[in-house]
C-alpha positions in Angstrom: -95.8 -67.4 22.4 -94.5 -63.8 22.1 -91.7 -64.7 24.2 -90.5 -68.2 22.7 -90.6 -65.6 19.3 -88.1 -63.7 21.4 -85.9 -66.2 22.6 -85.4 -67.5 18.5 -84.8 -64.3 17.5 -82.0 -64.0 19.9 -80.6 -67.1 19.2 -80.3 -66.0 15.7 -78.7 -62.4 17.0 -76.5 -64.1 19.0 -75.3 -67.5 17.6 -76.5 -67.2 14.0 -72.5 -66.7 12.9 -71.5 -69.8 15.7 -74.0 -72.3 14.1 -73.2 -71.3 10.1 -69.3 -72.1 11.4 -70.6 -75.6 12.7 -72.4 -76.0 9.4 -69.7 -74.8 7.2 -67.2 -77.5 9.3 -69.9 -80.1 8.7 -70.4 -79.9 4.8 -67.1 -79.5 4.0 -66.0 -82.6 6.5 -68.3 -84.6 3.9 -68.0 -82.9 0.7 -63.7 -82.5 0.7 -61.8 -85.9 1.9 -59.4 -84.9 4.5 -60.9 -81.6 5.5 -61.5 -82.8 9.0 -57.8 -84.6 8.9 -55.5 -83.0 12.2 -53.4 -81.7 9.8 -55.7 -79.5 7.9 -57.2 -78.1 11.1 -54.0 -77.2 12.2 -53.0 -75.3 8.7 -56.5 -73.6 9.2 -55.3 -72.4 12.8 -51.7 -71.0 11.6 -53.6 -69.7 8.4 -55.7 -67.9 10.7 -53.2 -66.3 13.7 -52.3 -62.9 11.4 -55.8 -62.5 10.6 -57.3 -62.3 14.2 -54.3 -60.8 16.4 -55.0 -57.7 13.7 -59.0 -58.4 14.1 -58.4 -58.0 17.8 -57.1 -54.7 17.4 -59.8 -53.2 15.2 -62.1 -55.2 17.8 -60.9 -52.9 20.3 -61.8 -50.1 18.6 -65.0 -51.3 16.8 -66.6 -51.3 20.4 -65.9 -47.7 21.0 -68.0 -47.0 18.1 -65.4 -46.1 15.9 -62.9 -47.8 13.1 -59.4 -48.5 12.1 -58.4 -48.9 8.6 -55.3 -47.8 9.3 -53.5 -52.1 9.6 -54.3 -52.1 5.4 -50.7 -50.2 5.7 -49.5 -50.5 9.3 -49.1 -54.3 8.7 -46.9 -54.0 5.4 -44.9 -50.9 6.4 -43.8 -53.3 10.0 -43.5 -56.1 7.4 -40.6 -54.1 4.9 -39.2 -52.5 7.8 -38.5 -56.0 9.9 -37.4 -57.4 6.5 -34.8 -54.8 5.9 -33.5 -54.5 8.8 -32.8 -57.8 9.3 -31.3 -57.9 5.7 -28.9 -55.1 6.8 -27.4 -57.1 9.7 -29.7 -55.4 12.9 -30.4 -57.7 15.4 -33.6 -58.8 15.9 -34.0 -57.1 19.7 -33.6 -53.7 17.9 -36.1 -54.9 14.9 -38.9 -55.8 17.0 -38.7 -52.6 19.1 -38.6 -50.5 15.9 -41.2 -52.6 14.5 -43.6 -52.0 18.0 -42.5 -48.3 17.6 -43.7 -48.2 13.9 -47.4 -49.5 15.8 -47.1 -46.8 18.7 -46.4 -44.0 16.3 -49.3 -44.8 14.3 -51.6 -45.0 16.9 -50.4 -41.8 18.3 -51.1 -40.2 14.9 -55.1 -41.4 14.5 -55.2 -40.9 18.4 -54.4 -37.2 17.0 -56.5 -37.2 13.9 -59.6 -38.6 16.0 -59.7 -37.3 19.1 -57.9 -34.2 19.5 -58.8 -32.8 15.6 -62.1 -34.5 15.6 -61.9 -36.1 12.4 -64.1 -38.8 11.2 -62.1 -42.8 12.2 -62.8 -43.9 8.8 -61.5 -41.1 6.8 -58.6 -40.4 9.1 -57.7 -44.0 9.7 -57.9 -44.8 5.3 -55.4 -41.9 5.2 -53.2 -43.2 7.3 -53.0 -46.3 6.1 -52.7 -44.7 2.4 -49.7 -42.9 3.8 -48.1 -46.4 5.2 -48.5 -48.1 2.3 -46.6 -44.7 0.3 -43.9 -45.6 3.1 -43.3 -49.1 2.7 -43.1 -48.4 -1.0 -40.4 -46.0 -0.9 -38.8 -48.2 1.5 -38.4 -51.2 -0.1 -38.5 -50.0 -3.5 -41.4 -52.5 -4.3 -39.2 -55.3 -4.2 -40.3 -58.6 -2.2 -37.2 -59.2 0.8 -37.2 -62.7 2.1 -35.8 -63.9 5.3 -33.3 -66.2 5.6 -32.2 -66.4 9.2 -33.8 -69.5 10.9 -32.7 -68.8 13.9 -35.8 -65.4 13.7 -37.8 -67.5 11.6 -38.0 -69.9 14.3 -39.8 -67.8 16.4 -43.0 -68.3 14.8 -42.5 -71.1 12.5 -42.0 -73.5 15.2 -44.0 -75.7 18.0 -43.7 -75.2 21.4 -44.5 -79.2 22.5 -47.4 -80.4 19.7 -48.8 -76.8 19.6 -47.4 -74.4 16.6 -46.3 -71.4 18.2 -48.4 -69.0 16.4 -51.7 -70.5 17.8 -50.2 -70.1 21.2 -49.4 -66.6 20.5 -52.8 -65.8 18.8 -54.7 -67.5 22.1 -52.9 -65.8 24.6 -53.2 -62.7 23.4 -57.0 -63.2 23.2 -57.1 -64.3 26.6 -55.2 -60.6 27.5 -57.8 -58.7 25.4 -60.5 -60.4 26.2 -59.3 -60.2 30.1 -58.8 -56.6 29.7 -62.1 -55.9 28.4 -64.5 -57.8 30.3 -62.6 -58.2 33.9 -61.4 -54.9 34.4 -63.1 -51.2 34.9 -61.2 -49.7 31.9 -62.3 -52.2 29.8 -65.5 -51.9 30.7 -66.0 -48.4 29.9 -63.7 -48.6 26.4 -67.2 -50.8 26.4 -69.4 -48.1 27.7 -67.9 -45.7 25.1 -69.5 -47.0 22.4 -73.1 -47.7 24.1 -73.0 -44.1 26.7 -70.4 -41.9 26.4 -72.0 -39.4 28.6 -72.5 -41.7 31.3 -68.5 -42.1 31.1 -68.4 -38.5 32.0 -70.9 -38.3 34.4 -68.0 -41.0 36.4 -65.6 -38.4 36.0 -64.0 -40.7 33.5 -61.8 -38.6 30.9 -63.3 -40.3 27.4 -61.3 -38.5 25.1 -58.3 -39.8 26.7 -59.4 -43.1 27.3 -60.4 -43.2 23.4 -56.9 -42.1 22.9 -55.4 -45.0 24.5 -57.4 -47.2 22.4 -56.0 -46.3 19.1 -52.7 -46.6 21.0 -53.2 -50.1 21.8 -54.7 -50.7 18.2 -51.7 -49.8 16.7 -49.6 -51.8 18.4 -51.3 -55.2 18.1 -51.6 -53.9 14.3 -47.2 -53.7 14.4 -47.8 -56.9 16.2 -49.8 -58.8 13.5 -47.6 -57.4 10.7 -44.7 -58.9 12.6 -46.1 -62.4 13.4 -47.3 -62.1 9.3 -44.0 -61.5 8.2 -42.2 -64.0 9.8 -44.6 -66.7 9.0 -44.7 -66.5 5.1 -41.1 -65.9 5.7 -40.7 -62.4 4.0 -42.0 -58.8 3.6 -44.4 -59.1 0.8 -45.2 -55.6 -1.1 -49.1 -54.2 0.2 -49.1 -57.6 2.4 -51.7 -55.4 4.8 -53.9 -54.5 1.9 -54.5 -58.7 1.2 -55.9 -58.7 5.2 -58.1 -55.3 4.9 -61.5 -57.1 3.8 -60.9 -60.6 5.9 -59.9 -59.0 9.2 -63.5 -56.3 9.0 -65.3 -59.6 8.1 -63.8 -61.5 10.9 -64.7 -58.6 13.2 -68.1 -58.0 11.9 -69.0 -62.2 11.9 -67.9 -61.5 15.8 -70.9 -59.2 15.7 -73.4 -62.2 15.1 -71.7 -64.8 17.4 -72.2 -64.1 21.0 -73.2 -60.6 21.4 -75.7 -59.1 18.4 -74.6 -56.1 16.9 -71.7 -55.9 19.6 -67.9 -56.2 19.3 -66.7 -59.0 20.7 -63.3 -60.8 21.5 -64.6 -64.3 21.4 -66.6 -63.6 18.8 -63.9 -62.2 16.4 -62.0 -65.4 17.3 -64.5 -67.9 15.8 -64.3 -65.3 13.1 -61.5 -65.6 11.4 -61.6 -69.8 12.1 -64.6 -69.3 10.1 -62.9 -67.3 7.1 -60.3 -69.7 7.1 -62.2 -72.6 7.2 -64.3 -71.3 4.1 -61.0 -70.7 2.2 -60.0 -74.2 3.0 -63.0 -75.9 2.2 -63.9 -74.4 -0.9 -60.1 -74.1 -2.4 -60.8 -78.3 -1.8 -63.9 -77.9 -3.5 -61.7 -76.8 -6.5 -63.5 -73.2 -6.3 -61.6 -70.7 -8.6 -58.9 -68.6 -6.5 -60.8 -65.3 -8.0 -64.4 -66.3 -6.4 -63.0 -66.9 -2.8 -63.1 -62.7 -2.3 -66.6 -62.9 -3.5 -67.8 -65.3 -1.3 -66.2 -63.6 1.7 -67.7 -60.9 0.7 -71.1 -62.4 0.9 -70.2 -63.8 3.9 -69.6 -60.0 5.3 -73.0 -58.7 4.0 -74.8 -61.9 5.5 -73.3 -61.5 8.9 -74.0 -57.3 9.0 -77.4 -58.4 8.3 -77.7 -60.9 10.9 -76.2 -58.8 13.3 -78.3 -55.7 13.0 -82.1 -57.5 12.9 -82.9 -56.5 16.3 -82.6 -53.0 15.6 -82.2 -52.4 12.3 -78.4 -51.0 12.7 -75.1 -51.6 14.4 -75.3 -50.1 17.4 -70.9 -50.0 18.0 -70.1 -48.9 14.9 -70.7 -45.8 14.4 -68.4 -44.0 12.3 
């Protein structure tokens, strides 16, 4: 008996997140006509690529035991810049490469902040992002700067056969992360990081550097997402990083209670932000007030934690 109690108790660890998407899909199918149509599936996909390539990058870190706040600006400062420059005639070769250069630099900088001064992710990483957001400000003036070259445009808003490009984009970069962290020896101690950090050391593994590199690699799928972001709605959009900050640690955290309780997890932060973006479809068809959506995703965030930390009473990755 003790151990069927077990076994349920798992389940709910480790699935509880998996079956409330399957439940959410369900009602909404037969509360809202078309929800399950092709085409509304596929919205809820292209809705959701910006969302979880940033998720992926805070995923990274989450399961070091630390946080990145730091894509709340990264995002919108890559957006004004790839905007402008495109405005002012650059090509789009030299864009993106400032744009992933934007990324690098501010992973360097909470690299710096973290690990070498020892400051605290969260504080570090909500500065940095405060001082983004101060840059794309006094870069574009506040002023929204739409794109108007298809021929960029096209790289995102486009299909590649029946598939949208940014789907493809969004899955093969999972399959990179994902492949990274579970199929590779660095990945599995960026893993072991967050669970023993002493028994990194004890391998003779340099943490601190290895820690480093993660923020590195955060930052630039952070550029990245603020890149794909911008070129999907089709134009920088003043703070467009600060509308993401809430959904993209929900997406992360409902990863947390999908396959591995309490743990970070790359397929997990996947069905996450499906699952935010299915909620935002079904209930703006249920004809739920545009204001009350944040509410109920943030509902959604304190039910997940909670899910995710019954077996011992906390989250064991995150731990800044």
């Amino acid at each position: 008996m003790q151990k069927q109690s077990m076994t349920s108790k798992d389940i709910i660890n480790n699935y509880g997140a998996t079956f409330g998407f399957i439940i959410a899909i369900v009602v909404f199918s037969i509360t809202s006509r078309g929800f399950f149509s092709g085409l509304n599936l596929q919205n809820i996909l292209v809705q959701s690529t910006s969302l979880g390539i940033c998720a992926f990058g805070l995923t990274f870190v989450l399961i070091t035991g630390e946080i990145d706040l730091s894509y709340g600006g990264v995002i919108g400062l890559v957006g004004a810049v790839l905007a402008g420059m495109l405005k002012d005639g650059h090509s789009i070769g030299l864009v993106t490469l400032v744009c992933l250069a934007i990324g690098l630099g501010t992973g360097v900088f909470n690299a710096i902040l973290i690990v070498v001064l020892k400051l605290p992710s969260f504080l570090a990483t909500v500065a940095v992002m405060f001082l983004c957001m101060g840059a794309e400000r006094v870069y574009n003036q506040g002023i929204t700067t739409w794109i108007r070259d298809q021929g960029v445009l096209s790289i995102v808003q486009t299909n590649i056969g029946p598939v949208p490009a940014l789907v493809l984009y969004l899955f093969a970069l999972f399959a990179i992360c994902w492949f990274l962290q579970t199929q590779t020896k660095a990945g599995q101690y960026v893993r072991a990081l967050g669970e023993n950090i002493n028994a990194v050391k004890e391998v003779g593994i340099r943490a601190d550097l290895l820690k480093f590199l993660v923020f590195v690699v955060a930052g630039l799928i952070f550029a990245f997402a603020g890149y794909i972001e911008t070129l999907r709605i089709g134009g920088a959009v003043m703070y467009a990083g600060k509308q993401l900050l809430l959904s993209v640690l929900a997406a992360c955290f409902l990863g947390t209670a999908t396959f591995k309780a309490g743990k970070a997890n790359f397929p997990g932060t996947l069905i996450g932000a499906f699952f935010l973006y299915t909620l935002l479809s079904g209930f703006t068809a249920l004809g739920m007030k545009f204001y009350l959506v944040p509410v109920a995703q943030g509902l959604i965030l304190i039910i997940s934690v909670a899910i995710s930390s019954v077996r011992r009473g906390k989250i064991e990755q995150v731990q800044f």
